[in-house]
C-alpha positions in Angstrom: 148.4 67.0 87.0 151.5 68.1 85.2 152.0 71.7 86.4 153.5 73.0 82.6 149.8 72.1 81.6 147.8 75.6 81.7 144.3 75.3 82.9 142.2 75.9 79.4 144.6 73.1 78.4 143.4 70.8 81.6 139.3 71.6 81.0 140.1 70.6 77.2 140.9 67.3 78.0 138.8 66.8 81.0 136.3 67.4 78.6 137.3 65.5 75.6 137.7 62.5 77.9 133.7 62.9 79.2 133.1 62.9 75.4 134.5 59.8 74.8 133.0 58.3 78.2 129.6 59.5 77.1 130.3 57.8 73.6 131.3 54.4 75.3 128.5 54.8 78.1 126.2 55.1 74.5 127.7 52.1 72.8 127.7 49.7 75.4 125.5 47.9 78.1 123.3 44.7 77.5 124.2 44.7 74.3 127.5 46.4 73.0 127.1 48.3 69.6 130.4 49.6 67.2 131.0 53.0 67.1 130.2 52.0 62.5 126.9 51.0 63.5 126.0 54.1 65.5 127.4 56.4 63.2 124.9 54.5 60.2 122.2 54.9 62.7 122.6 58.4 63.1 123.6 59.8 60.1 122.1 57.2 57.2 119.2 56.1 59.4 120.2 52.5 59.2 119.1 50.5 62.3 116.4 52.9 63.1 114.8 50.6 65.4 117.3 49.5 67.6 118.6 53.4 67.2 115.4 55.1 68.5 115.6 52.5 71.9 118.5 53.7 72.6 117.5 56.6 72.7 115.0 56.4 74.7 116.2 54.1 77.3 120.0 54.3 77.3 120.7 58.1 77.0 118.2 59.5 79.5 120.5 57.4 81.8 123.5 58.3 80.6 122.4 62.3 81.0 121.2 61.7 84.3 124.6 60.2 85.3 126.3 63.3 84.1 123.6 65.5 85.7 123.4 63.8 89.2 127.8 63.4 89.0 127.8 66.8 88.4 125.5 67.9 91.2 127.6 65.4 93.7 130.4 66.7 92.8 129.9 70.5 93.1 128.0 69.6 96.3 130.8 67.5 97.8 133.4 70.4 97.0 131.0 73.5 98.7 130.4 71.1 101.5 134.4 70.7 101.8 134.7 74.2 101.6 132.4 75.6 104.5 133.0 73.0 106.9 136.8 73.2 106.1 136.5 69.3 106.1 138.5 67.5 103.6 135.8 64.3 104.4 132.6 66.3 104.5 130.3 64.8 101.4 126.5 64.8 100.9 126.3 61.2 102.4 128.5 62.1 105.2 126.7 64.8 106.1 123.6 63.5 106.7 122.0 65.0 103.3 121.4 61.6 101.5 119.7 59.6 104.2 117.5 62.6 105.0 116.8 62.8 101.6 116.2 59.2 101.4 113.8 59.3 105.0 111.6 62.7 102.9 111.2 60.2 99.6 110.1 57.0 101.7 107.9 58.9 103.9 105.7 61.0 101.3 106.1 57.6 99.2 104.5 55.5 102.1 101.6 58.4 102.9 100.9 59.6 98.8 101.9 56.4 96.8 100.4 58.7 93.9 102.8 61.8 94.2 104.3 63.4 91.6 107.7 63.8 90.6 108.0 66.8 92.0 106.4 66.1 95.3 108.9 63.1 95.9 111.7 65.7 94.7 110.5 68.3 97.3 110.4 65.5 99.7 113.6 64.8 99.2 115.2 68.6 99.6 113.4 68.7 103.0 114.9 65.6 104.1 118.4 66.7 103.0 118.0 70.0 104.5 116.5 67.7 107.9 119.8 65.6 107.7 122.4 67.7 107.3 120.8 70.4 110.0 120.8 67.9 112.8 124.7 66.6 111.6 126.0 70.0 112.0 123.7 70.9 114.9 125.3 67.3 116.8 128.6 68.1 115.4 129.2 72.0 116.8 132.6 71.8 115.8 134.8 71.7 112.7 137.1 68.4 113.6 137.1 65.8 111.0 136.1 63.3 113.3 133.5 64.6 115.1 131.4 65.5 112.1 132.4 61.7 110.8 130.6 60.6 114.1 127.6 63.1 113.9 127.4 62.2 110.5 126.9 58.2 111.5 124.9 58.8 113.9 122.7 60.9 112.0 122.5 59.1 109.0 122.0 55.4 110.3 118.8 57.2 112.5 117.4 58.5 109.8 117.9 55.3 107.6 116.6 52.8 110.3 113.3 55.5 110.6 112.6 55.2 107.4 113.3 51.6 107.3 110.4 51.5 110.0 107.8 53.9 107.7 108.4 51.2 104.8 107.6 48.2 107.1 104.6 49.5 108.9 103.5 51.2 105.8 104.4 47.3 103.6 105.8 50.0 100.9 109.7 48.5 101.0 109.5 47.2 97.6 108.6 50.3 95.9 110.5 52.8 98.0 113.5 50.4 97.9 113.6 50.4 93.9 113.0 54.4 94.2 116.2 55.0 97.0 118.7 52.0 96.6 120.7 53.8 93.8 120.8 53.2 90.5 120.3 54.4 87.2 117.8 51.3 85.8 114.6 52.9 84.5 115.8 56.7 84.6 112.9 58.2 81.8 113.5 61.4 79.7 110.4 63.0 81.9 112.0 62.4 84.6 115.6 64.1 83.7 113.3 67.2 81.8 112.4 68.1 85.5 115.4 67.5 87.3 117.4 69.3 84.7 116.3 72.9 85.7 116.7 72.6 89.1 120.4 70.8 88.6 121.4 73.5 86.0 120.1 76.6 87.8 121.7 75.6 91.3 125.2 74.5 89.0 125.3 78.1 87.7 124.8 79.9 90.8 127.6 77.7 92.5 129.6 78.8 89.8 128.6 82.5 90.5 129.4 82.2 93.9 133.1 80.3 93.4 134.7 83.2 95.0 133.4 83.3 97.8 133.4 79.9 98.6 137.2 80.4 98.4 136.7 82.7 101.0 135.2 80.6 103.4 137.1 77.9 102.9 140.3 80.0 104.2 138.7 81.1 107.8 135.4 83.6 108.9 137.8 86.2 109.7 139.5 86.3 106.2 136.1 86.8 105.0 134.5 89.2 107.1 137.3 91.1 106.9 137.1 91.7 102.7 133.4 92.1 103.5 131.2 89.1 103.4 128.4 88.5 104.9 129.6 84.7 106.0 125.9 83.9 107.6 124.2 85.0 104.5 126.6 83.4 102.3 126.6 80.1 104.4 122.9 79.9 103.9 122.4 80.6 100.5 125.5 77.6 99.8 123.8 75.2 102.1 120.7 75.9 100.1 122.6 75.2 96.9 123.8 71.8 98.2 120.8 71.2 99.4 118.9 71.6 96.4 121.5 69.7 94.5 121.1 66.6 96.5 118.2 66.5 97.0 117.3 66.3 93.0 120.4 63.9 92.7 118.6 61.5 95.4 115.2 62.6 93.7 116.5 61.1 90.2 118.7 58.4 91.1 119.1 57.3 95.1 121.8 57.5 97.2 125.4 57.6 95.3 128.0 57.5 98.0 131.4 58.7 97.7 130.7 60.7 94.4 131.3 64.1 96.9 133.6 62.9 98.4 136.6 61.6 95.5 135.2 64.2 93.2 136.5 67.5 95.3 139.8 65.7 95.5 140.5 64.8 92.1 139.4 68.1 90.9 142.0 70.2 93.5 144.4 67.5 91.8 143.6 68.6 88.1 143.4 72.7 88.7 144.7 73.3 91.9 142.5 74.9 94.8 141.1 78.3 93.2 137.6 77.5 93.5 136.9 79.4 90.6 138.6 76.9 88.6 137.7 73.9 90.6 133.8 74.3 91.3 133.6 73.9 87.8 136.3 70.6 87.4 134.0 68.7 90.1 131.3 69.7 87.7 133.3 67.5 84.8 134.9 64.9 86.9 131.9 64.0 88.8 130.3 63.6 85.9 132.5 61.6 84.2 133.0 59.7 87.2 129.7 58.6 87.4 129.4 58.0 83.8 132.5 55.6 83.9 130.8 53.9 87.1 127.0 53.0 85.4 129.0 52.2 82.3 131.1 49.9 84.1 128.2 48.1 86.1 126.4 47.6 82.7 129.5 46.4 80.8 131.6 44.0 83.3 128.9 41.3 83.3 126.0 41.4 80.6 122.9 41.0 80.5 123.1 41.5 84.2 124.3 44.7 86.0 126.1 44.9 88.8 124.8 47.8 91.4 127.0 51.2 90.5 127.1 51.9 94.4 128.8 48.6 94.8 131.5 50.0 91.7 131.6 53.1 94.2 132.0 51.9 97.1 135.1 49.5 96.0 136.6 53.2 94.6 135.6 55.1 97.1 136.3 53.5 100.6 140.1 53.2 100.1 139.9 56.8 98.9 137.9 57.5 102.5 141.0 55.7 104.4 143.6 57.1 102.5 142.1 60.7 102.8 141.6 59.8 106.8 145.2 59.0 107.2 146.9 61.6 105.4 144.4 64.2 107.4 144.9 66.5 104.8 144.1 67.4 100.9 145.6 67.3 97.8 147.1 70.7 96.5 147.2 71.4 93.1 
């Protein structure tokens, strides 16, 4: 972005655009509404009806796009950070089809689980996947970790294809982990909220340091930090974020990976600036995709991770060729 912009500037209208986003991922969908008739519904009560549906089913999924973009997006940027690895993502990784293999595996024993069974299903699994990635890997090349990460991921996808046909629970798992943000409830976001919110802010705490590591081990254990200690309590972070982002919605590929990218692009690479830019742009990201996927062609929707995909794997070959980043 323009460099004579300072950086309040830049988070002022990052943020102004996810307002609008958020006021266009309101008005539209199935069935479009005017920015008049919103403003009668909430402010003369006019429409009250249609007005308290949308309430109830449109904006829990528009706060759980902003929630789960968020999440990708600081995850994808720690991930890029500690494995030095300008591709590493939570999909990449492993994290997303272990967290996918945890949800259809407590889903095919416990069909009755709660929400927060499936969600602590799901961390395990990411913490599974992205263990035996890095574990494969052993080394910080780009293209090693893209092969672990294939490797890993399609086992762990084709096992718990296997659990959902011998258990005959494909339908329902399917629906759960295909990605999507159809049927999102406001219960639902109440309890992923927390979790999200409280892992955001310690990211946030721990920008700094992330900085650190992303330089080299010695830079940081020569100013003093503990880079095992530090490495496990940010794998834990991503970990958690994921895994509630997987919990919620499915697997959303890509969103950890452009997010990091765009954000170093917008406020440069201190990642006390930038942790919290992946915050905004992931969530508007995925805000603009789900608004996109309802609006292109109503009633019908088209599936976001398709709207991803076609964004995000030219961004994957582009980032691949130039073997590099984006510096502020």
């Amino acid at each position: 972005m323009t460099s004579h912009l300072n950086r309040p500037l830049r988070f002022v209208i990052i943020s102004v655009i996810l307002l609008l986003l958020l006021v266009c991922a309101f008005a539209l969908g199935a069935t479009n509404y005017s920015l008049p008739y919103l403003w009668q519904s909430l402010f003369d009560g006019a429409h009250a009806q249609t007005f308290t549906t949308l309430l109830e089913l449109r904006l829990p999924r528009n706060v759980a796009a902003l929630l789960v973009g968020a999440a990708l997006g600081v995850s994808g940027c720690i991930m890029q950070a500690i494995t030095r690895n300008p591709l590493a993502d939570p999909g990449l990784l492993g994290l997303s089809a272990g967290a996918n293999l945890g949800i259809s595996l407590v889903m095919a024993l416990i069909p009755t689980l709660s929400f927060y069974g499936i969600m602590g299903a799901s961390f395990l699994g990411a913490t599974l996947g992205a263990l035996l990635v890095l574990g494969m890997s052993q080394s910080h090349s780009i293209f090693k970790v893209i092969l672990a990460g294939a490797a890993i991921s399609a086992l762990l996808t084709a096992i718990a294809e296997g659990i959902m046909l011998l258990t005959k629970s494909s339908q329902s798992v399917t629906m759960w982990t295909s990605g999507g943000l159809i049927g999102v409830t406001w219960a639902e976001v109440k309890l992923v909220f927390p979790v999200i919110a409280i892992a955001l802010l310690c990211a946030l705490l721990l920008a700094k340091k992330v900085g650190l590591l992303s330089m080299s081990d010695e830079v940081g254990i020569g100013l003093g930090l503990n880079i095992k200690q530090t490495k496990l309590l940010l794998f834990l972070l991503t970990t958690l974020l994921t895994g509630a982002a997987v919990a919620l919605i499915g697997n959303m590929a890509f969103v950890g990976l452009i997010v990091p990218h765009i954000a170093r692009y917008v406020i440069g690479t201190n990642y006390r600036y930038q942790l919290p830019m992946a915050a905004l742009t992931g969530a508007g990201l995925l805000l603009l995709a789900d608004t996109l996927s309802r609006a292109l062609n109503p009633p019908f929707e088209i599936p976001i991770v398709a709207i991803l995909s076609i964004a995000g794997l030219p961004f994957f070959l582009f980032i691949v060729q130039r073997g590099g980043v984006t510096h502020d």
